[in-house]
N, C-alpha and C positions, 0 to 999 in steps of 0.2 A: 773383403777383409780376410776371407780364408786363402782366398789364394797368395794371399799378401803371408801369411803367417805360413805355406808353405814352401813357399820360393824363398822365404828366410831361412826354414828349416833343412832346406837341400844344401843352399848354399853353405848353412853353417856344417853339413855331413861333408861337404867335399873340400871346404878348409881342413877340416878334422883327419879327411880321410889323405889328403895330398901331404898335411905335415907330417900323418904316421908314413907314409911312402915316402919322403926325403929324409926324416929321420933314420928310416930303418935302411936306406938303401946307403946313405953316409955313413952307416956304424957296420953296415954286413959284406957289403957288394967291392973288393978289392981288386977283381978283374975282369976289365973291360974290353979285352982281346977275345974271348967266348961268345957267345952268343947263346949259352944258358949259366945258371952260376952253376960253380962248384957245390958239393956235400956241404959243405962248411958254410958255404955263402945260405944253403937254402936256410940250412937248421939256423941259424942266428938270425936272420929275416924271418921264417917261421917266428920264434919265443919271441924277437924285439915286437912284433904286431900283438902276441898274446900277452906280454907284459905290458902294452901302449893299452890295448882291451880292459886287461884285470884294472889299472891306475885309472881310467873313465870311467868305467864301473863303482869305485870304489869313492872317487870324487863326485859323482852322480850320487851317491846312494848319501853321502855327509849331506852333501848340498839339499837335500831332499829332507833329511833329519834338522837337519838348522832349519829350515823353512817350515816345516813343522811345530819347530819350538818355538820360533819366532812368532807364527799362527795363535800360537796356545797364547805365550806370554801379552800378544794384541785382544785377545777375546779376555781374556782375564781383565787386562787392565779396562777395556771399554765397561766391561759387565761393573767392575770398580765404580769409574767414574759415574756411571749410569746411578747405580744406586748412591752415590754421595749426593748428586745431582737429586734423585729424588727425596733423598731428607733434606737437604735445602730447601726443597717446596714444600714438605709438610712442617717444616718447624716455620717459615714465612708465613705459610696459612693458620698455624696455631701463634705466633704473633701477631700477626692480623685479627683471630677470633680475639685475644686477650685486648690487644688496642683499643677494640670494639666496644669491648665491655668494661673497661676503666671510662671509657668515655660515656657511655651509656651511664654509669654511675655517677658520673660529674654532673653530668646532666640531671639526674634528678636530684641530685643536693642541695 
């Protein structure tokens, strides 16, 4: 199973990491006659990769806050349900004691 949850996790680094690489190379890289970029080409490949960074970061860290909240508002509602669930058993078993005892009364009349 571990190996299973890491070979997902590579795989999902290097979809991640190939579309920040066809992204930034379609938005920066304008000639393909060199065989290094230009000043121009580097610096806007540079920031496109630190801007593609800051925006996964920033998506990580929501996604991470919703799934927290989302944690909270499930312990909440279970701990809810739970105790509604157990007043239902104790008013059941004090209608049960009362049943008991109206019939116990009938009984001896």
């Amino acid at each position: 199973m571990d190996e299973e949850v890491q070979l997902k996790n590579i795989k999902e680094f290097l979809q991640n990491y190939n579309k920040i690489t066809d992204d930034c190379f379609s938005q920066c890289v304008y000639t393909l006659s060199q065989s290094r970029l230009t000043g121009e080409e580097a610096l806007c490949a540079s920031n496109c990769v630190q801007k593609s960074k800051f925006v996964d970061q920033k998506c990580m860290q929501a996604f991470i806050e919703h799934q927290q909240q989302s944690m909270q508002k499930f312990i909440e509602d279970s701990s809810q349900k739970q105790a509604e669930q157990e007043a239902a058993v104790v008013d059941s078993n004090i209608s049960d004691t009362e049943n008991k005892e109206i019939v116990q009364q009938e009984s001896t009349e």
